[in-house]
Backbone as CSV, one residue per row, in Angstrom:
resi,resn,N_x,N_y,N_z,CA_x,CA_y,CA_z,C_x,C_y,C_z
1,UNK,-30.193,-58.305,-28.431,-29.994,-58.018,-27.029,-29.138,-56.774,-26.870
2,UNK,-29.441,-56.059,-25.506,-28.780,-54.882,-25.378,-27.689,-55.345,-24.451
3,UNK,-26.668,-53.981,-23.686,-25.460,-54.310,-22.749,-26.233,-54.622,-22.264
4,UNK,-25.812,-55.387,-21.066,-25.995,-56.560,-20.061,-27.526,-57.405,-20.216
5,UNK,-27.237,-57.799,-21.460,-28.117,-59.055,-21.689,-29.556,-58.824,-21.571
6,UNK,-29.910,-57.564,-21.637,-31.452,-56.995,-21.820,-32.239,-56.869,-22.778
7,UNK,-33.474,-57.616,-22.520,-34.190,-56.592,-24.100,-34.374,-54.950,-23.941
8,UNK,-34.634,-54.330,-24.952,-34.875,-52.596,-25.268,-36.160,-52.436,-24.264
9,UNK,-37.234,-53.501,-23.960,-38.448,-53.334,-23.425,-38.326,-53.525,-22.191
10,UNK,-37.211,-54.431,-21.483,-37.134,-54.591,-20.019,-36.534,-52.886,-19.442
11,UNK,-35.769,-52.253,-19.868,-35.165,-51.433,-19.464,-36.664,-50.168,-19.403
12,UNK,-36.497,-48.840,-18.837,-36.822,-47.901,-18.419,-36.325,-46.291,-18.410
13,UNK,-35.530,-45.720,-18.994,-34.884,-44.921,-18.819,-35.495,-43.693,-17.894
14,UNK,-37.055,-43.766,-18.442,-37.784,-42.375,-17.565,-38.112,-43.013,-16.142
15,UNK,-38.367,-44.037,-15.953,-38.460,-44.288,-14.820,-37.394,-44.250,-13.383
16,UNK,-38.531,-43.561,-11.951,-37.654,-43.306,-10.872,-36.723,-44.320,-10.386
17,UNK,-35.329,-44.228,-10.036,-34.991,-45.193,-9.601,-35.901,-45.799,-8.257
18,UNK,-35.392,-47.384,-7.877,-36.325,-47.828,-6.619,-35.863,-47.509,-5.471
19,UNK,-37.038,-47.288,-4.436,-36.808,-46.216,-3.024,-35.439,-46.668,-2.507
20,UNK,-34.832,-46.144,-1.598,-33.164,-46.692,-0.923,-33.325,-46.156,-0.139
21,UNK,-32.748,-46.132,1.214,-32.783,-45.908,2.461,-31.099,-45.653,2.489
22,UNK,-30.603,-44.858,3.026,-29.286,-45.011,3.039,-29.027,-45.566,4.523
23,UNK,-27.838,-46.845,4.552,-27.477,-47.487,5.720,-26.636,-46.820,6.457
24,UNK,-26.988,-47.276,7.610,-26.589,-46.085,8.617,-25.379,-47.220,9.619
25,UNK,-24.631,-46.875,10.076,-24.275,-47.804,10.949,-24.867,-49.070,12.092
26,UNK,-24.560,-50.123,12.410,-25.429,-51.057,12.723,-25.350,-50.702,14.254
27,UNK,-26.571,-51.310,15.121,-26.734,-50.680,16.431,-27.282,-52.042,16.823
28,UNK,-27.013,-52.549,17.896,-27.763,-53.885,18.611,-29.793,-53.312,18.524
29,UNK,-30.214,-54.608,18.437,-31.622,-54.089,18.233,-32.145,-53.683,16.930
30,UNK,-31.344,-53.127,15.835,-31.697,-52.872,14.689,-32.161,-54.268,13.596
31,UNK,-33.061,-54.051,12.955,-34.222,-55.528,12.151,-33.495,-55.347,10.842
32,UNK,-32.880,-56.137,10.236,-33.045,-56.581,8.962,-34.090,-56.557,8.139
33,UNK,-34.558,-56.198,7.226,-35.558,-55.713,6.209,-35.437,-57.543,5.695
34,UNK,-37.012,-58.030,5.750,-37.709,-59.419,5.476,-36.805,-60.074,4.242
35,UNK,-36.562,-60.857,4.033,-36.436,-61.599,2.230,-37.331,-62.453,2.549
36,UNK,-38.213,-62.635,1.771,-39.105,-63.615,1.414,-38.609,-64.731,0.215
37,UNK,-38.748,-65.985,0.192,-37.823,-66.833,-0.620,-38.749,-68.072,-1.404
38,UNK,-39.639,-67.417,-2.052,-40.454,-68.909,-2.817,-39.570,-69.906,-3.132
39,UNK,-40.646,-71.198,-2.489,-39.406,-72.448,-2.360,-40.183,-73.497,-3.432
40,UNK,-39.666,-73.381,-4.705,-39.954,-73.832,-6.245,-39.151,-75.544,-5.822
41,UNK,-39.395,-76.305,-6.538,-38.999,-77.637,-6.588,-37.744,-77.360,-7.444
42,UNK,-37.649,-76.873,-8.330,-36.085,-76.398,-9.641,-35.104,-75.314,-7.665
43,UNK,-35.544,-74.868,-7.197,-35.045,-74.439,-6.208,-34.329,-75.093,-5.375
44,UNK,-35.153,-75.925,-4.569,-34.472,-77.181,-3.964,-33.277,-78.105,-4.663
45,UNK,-33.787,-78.943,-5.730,-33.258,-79.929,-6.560,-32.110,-78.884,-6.787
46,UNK,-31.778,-77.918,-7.456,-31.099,-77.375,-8.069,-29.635,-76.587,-6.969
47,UNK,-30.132,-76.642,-5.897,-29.403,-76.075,-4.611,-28.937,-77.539,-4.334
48,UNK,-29.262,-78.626,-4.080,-29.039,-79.618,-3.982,-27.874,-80.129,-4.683
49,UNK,-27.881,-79.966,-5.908,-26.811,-80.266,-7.101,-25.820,-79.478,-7.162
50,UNK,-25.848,-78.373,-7.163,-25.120,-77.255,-6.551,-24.075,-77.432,-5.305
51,UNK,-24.453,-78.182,-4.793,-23.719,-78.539,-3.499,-23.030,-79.805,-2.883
52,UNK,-23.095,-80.746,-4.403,-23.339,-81.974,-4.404,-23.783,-82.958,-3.744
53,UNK,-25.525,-82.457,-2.981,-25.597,-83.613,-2.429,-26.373,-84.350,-3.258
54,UNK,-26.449,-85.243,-3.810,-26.716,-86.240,-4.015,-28.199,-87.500,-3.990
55,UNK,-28.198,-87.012,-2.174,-29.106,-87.845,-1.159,-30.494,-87.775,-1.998
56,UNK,-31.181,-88.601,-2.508,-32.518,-88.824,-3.147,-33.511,-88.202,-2.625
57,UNK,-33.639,-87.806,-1.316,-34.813,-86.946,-0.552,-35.097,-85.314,-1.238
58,UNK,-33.752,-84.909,-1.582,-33.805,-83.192,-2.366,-33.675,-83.388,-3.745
59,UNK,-34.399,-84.695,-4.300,-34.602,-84.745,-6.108,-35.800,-85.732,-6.158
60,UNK,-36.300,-86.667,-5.867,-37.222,-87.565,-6.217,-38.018,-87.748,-4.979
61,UNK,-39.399,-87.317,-5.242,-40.374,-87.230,-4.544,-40.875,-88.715,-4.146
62,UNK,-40.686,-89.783,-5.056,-41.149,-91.002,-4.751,-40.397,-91.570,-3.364
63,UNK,-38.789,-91.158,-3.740,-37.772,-91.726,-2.936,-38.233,-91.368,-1.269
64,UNK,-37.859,-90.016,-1.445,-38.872,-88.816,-0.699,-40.047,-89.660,0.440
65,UNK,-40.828,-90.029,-0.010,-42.130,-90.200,0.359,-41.502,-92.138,1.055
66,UNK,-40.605,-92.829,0.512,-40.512,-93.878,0.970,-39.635,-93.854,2.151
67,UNK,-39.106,-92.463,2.259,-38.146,-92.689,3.660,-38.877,-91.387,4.590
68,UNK,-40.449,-91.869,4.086,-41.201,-91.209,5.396,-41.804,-89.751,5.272
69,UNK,-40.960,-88.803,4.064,-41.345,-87.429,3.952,-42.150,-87.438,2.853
70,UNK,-43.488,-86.714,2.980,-44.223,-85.837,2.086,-43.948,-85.823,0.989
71,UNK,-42.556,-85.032,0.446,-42.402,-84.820,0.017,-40.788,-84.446,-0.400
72,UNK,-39.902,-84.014,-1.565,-38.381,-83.512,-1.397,-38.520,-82.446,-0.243
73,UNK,-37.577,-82.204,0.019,-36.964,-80.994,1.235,-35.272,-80.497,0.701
74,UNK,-35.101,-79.070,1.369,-34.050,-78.532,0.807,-33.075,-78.764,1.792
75,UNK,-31.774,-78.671,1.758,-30.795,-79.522,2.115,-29.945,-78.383,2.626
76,UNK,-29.499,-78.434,3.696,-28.893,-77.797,4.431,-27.730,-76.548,4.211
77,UNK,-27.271,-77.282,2.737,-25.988,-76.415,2.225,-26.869,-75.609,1.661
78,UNK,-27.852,-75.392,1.325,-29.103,-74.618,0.568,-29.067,-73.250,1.415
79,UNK,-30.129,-73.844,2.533,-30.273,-73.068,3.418,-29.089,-72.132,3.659
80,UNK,-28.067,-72.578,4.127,-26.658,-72.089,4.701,-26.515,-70.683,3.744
81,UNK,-26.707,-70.919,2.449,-26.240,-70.462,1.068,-27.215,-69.376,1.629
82,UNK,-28.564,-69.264,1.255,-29.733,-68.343,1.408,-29.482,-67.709,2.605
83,UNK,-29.439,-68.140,3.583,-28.705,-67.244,5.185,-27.867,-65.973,4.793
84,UNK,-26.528,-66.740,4.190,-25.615,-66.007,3.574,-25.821,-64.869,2.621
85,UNK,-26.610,-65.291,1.269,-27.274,-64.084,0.750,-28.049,-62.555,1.399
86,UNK,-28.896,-63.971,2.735,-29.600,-62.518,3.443,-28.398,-61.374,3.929
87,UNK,-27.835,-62.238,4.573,-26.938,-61.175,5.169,-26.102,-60.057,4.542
88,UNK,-25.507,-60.552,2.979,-24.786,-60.043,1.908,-25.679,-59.053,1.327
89,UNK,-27.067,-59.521,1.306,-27.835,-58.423,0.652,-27.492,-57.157,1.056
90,UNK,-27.713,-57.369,2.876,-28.037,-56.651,3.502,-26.700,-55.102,3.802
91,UNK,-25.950,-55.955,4.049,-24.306,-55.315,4.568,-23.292,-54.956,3.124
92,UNK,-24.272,-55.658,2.097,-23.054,-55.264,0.913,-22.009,-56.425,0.421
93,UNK,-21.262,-56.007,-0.781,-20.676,-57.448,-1.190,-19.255,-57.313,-0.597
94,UNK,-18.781,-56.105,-0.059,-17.475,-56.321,0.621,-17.695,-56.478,2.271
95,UNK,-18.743,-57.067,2.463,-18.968,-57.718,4.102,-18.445,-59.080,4.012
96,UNK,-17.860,-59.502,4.833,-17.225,-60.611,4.933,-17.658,-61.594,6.289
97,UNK,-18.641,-62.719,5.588,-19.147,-63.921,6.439,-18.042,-64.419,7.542
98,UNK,-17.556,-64.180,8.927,-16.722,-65.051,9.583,-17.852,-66.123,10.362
99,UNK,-18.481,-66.075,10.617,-19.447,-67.603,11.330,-20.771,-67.462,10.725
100,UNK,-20.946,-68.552,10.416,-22.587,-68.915,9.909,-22.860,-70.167,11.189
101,UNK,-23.269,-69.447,12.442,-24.052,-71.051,13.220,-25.548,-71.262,12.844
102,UNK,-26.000,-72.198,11.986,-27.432,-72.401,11.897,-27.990,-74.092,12.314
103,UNK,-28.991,-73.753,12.705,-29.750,-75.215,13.015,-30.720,-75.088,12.133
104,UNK,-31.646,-76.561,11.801,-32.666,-76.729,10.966,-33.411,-76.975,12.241
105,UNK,-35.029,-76.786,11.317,-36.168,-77.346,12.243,-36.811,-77.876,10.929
106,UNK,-38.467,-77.189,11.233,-39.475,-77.547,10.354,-38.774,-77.926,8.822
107,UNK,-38.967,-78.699,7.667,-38.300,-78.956,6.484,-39.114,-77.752,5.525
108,UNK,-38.482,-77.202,4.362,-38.701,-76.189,3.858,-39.110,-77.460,2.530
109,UNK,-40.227,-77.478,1.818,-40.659,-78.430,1.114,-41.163,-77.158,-0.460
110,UNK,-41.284,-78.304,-1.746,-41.880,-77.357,-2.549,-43.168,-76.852,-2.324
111,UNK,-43.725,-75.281,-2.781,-44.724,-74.715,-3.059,-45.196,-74.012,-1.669
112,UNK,-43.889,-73.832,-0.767,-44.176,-73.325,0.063,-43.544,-71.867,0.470
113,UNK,-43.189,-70.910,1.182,-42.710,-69.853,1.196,-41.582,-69.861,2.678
114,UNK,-40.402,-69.137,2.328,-39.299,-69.222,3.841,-39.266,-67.381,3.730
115,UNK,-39.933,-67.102,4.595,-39.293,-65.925,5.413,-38.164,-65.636,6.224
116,UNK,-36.866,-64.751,6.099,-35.813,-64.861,6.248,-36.027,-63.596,7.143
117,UNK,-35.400,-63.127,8.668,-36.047,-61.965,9.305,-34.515,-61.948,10.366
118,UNK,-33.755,-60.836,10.452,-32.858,-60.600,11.186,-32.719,-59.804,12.043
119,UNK,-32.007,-59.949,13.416,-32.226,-58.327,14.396,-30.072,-58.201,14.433
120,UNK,-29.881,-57.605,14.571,-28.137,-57.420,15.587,-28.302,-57.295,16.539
121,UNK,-27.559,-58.333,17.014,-27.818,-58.735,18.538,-26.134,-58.252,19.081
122,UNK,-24.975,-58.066,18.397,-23.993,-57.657,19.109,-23.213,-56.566,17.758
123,UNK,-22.309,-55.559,18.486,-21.436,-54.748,17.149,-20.366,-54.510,18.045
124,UNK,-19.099,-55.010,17.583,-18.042,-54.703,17.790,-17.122,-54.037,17.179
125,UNK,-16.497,-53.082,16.918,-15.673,-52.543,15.585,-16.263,-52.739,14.723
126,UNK,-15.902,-53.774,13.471,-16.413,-53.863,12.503,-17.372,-54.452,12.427
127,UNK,-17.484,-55.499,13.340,-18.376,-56.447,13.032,-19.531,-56.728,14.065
128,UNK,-20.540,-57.557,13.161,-21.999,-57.749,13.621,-22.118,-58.727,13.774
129,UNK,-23.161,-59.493,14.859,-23.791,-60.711,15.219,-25.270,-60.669,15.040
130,UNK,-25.687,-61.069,13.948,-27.172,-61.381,13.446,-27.289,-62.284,14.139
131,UNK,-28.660,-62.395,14.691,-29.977,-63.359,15.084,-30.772,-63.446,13.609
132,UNK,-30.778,-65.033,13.355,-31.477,-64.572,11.375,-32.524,-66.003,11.915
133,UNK,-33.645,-65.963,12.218,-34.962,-67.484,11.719,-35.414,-67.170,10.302
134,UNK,-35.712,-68.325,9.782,-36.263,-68.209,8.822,-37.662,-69.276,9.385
135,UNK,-38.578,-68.630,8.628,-39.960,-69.319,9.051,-40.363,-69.636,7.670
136,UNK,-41.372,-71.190,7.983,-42.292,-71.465,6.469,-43.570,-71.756,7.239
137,UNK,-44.465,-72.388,6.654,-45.615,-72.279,6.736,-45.752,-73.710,8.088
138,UNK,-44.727,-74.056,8.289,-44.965,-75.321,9.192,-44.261,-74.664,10.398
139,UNK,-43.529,-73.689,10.205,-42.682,-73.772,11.373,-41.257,-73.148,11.147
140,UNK,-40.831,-73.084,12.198,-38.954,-72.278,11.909,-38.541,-73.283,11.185
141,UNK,-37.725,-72.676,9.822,-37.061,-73.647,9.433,-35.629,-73.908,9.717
142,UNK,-35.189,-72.386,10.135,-33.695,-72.414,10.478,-33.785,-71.326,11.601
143,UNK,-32.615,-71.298,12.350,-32.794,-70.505,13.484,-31.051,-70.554,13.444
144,UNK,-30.529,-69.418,13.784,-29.188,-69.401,14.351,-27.996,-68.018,14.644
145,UNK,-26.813,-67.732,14.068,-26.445,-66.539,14.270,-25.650,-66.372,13.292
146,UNK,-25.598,-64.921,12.586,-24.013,-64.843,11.038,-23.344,-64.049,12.019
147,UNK,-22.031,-64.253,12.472,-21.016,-63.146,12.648,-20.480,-62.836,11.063
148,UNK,-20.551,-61.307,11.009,-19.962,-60.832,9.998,-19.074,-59.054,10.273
149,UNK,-18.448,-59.017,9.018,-16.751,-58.189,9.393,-17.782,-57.237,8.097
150,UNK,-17.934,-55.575,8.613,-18.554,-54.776,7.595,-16.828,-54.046,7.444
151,UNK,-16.176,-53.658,6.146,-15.396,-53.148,6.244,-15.155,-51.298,6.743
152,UNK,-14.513,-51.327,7.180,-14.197,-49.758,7.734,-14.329,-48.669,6.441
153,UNK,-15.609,-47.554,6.955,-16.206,-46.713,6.074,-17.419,-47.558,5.167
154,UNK,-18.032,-47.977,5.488,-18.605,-48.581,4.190,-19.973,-49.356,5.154
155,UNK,-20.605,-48.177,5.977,-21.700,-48.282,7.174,-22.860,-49.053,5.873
156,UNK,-23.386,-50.389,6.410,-24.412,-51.271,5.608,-23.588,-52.239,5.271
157,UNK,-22.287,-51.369,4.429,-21.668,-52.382,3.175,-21.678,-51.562,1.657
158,UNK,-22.431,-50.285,1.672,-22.401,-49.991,0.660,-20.944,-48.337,0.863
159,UNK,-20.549,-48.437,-0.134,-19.454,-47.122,-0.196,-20.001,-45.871,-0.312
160,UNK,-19.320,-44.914,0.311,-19.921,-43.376,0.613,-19.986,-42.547,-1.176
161,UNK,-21.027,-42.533,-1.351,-21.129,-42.010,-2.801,-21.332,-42.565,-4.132
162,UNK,-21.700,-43.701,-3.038,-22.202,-44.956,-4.281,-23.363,-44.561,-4.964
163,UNK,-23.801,-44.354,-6.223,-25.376,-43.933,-6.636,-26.145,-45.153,-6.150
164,UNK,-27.386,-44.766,-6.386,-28.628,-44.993,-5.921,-29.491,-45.928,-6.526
165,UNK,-30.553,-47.130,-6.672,-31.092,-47.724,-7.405,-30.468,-48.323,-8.430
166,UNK,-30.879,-49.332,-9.104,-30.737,-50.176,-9.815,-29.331,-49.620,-11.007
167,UNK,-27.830,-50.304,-11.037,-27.294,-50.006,-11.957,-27.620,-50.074,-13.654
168,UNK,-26.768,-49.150,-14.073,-27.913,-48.603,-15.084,-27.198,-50.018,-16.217
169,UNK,-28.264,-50.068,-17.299,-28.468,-51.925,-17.868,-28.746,-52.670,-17.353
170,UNK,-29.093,-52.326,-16.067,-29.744,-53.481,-15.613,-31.573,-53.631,-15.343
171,UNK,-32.159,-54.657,-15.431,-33.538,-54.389,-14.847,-33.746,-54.292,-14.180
172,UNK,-34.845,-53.646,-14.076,-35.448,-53.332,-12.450,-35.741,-54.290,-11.577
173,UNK,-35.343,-54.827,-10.459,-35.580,-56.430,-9.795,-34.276,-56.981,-9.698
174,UNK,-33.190,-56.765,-10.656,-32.224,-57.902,-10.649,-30.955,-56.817,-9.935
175,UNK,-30.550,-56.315,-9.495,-29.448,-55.389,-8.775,-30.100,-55.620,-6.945
């Protein structure tokens, strides 16, 4: 294995870094760029455990199916978590989450897909009020709002002179 845990074949050296847009300051009305979130059964179960819940509906499909559902479903601290990512993606890792309000709807089940889609609906100084639904194939699964704190100078979340594309050892996909 190479630095940061790569094979010699995952890496690229001649290759362009991936496209970047540089973030501009946030403006009410401005869309969040999609995350799309394949919802794997090791996904669920594993967010589930992660969070300790426990409850038999987000691990055993039999259990699942006897208290009425289809199938497992992902569990709220899940969701919450994935919200959070969207937003972090988005603003950078020195943005700082102050409110996550979310509601559930439709259940996000395995082998299905959650689209994660945001607008700014308010900007005050530092901070932003996302509108974030996430949709699956049944329906909204979550609907609600992130207030978040972007720190001063650092328009997105990313720092003025930060390079561009994927840090270098790393693969392409995982930065």
């Amino acid at each position: 294995m190479t630095p940061g845990n790569t094979k010699p074949s995952d890496t690229n050296p001649a290759a362009p870094p991936p496209s970047h847009t540089t973030p501009t300051t946030p403006t009410p009305g401005d869309t969040l760029p999609a995350l799309t979130i394949p919802l794997t059964r090791t996904l669920i179960v594993a967010g589930a455990l992660a969070s300790r819940d426990y409850q038999d509906v987000h691990h055993d499909p039999e259990a699942a199916r006897a208290k009425g559902s289809p199938e497992i479903f992902m569990n709220i601290l899940t969701t919450n978590g994935l919200v959070g990512r969207y937003i972090t993606d988005h603003f950078g890792p020195h943005c700082t989450l102050r409110k996550v309000a979310i509601r559930l709807g439709a259940p996000n089940y395995p082998g299905d897909t959650m689209v994660l889609n945001g607008t700014i609906t308010e900007v005050t100084d530092d901070t932003a009020v996302v509108r974030v639904v996430g949709r699956n194939g049944i329906g909204h699964h979550v609907t609600g709002t992130v207030t978040v704190d972007i720190p001063e100078g650092i328009p997105g979340g990313v720092p003025e002179g930060a390079p561009e594309g994927v840090p270098e050892g790393l693969p392409e996909g995982t930065a």
